[in-house]
Steps between C-alpha positions, in 0.01 A plus 500: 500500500613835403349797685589865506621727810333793596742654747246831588657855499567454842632181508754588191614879718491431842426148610662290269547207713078448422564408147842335547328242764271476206672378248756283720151333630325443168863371380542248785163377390616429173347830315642681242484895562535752242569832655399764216689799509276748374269443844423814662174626741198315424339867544274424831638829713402780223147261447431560871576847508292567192738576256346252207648663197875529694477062577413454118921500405538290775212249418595523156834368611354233664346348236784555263716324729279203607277419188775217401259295711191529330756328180616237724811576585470518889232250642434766811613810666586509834466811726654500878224748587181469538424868464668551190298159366164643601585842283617291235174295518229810562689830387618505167224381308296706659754811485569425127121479440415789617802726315356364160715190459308143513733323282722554767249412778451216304881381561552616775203289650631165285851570702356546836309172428830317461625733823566352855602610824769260665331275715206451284726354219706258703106392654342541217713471243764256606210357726711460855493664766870356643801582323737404732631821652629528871484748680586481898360805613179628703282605220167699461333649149320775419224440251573876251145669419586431151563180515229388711216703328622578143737193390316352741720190579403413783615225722775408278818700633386377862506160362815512314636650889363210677689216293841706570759229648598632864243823508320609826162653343306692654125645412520839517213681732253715234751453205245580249479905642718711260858594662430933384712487185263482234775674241384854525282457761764517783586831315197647464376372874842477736288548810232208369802281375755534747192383775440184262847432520528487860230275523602253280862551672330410847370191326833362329659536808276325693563205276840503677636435130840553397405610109206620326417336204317686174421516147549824440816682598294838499329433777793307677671884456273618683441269816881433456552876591314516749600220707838607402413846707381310825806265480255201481797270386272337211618424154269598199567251216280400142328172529766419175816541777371263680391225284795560264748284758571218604646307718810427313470782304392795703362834367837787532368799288879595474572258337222545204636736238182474241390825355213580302603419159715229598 
């Protein structure tokens, strides 16, 4: 199986050990990844701000980049973000729709049918939910807003988690409330967000976990700064870093040196 990465603007300029996990996952399980170098923003921050006619370059991109799929060239893409998947799924048909452009809708809408967020291809997809990671560490997830009510995935990164070799996992206490990011949201709203955050802080810690698990390193930014602040002593890592290892073999993001493009 051939799929395609998707490393997400953030992923590719400040996070890169997201889509590096990635790809050294989906290679351990015998994937081949394609990393197209032409990948930029998938356009969701200027959709959610409004500014339609300034995400059509980016969404035109997008397609450009990714319609090799709809030939049969990659069997999937594969996004380690769940938020990112959801605008790819509900955004840019709708965006390029409404600037005048359904051909592009059009593809765009056959790409984001062949489009998955991480854990739902390895369940879905691959159809397991163990891929033989380990991981000896004290562990709780939170389930991003995007993820849970737009890609709407679900269980699946939980049960991916449990299936970890050597994990501690623990439920965390209202995971499904929203942690205050909400991209421009915690910009627009500080006060709002930063009392979101410290309730969803109380909770992780309360876990007594050692990392924080996500599928979206926009929102691990965010609770990752703010435990950060109070000194919690919790790790924020993408649900990728920790299935990526194993026990032979465990995930070093120094020692990955895969760009975009590569």
């Amino acid at each position: 199986m051939k799929v395609a990465l998707f490393a997400t603007c953030i992923g590719d300029a400040m996070f890169p050990q997201a889509p590096q996990a990635t790809l050294q996952l989906l290679t351990r399980l015998g994937i081949d990844v394609v990393v197209p170098p032409s990948q930029a923003c998938c356009g969701q921050m200027h959709v959610n701000t409004g500014y339609y006619p300034e995400a059509m370059p980016l969404i035109e991109n997008h397609v450009r980049t990714y319609e090799p799929v709809l030939d049969g060239e990659w069997d999937a893409i594969v996004v380690p973000s769940g938020s990112c998947t959801g605008s790819i799924r509900h955004q840019q048909k709708l965006v390029a729709d409404a600037q005048g452009h359904p051909e592009l809708g059009t593809k765009a809408q056959a790409i984001a049918n062949k489009t998955y967020e991480l854990s739902e291809f390895i369940v879905d997809v691959l159809g397991t939910d163990d891929v033989g990671a380990y991981f000896a560490h004290r562990v709780t997830y939170h389930p991003t807003c995007h993820s849970l009510r737009v890609a709407r995935v679900g269980d699946k990164p939980e049960r991916l988690l449990r299936n970890v070799r050597g994990i501690d996992f623990v439920e965390l206490p209202h995971g499904d409330s929203c942690c205050g990011f909400g991209g421009t949201f915690s910009l627009k709203n500080p006060d709002t967000s930063a009392s979101m955050l410290a309730d969803k802080m109380t909770n992780i810690k309360s876990t007594g976990a050692d990392v924080l698990v996500a599928g979206d390193y926009s929102c691990l930014m965010h609770i990752a700064g703010g435990l950060a602040r109070n000194r919690a002593g919790i790790r924020a890592m993408h649900l990728a870093e920790v299935l990526a290892g194993t026990e032979d073999q465990p995930w070093i993001p120094a020692q990955s040196t895969v760009k975009v493009g590569a």
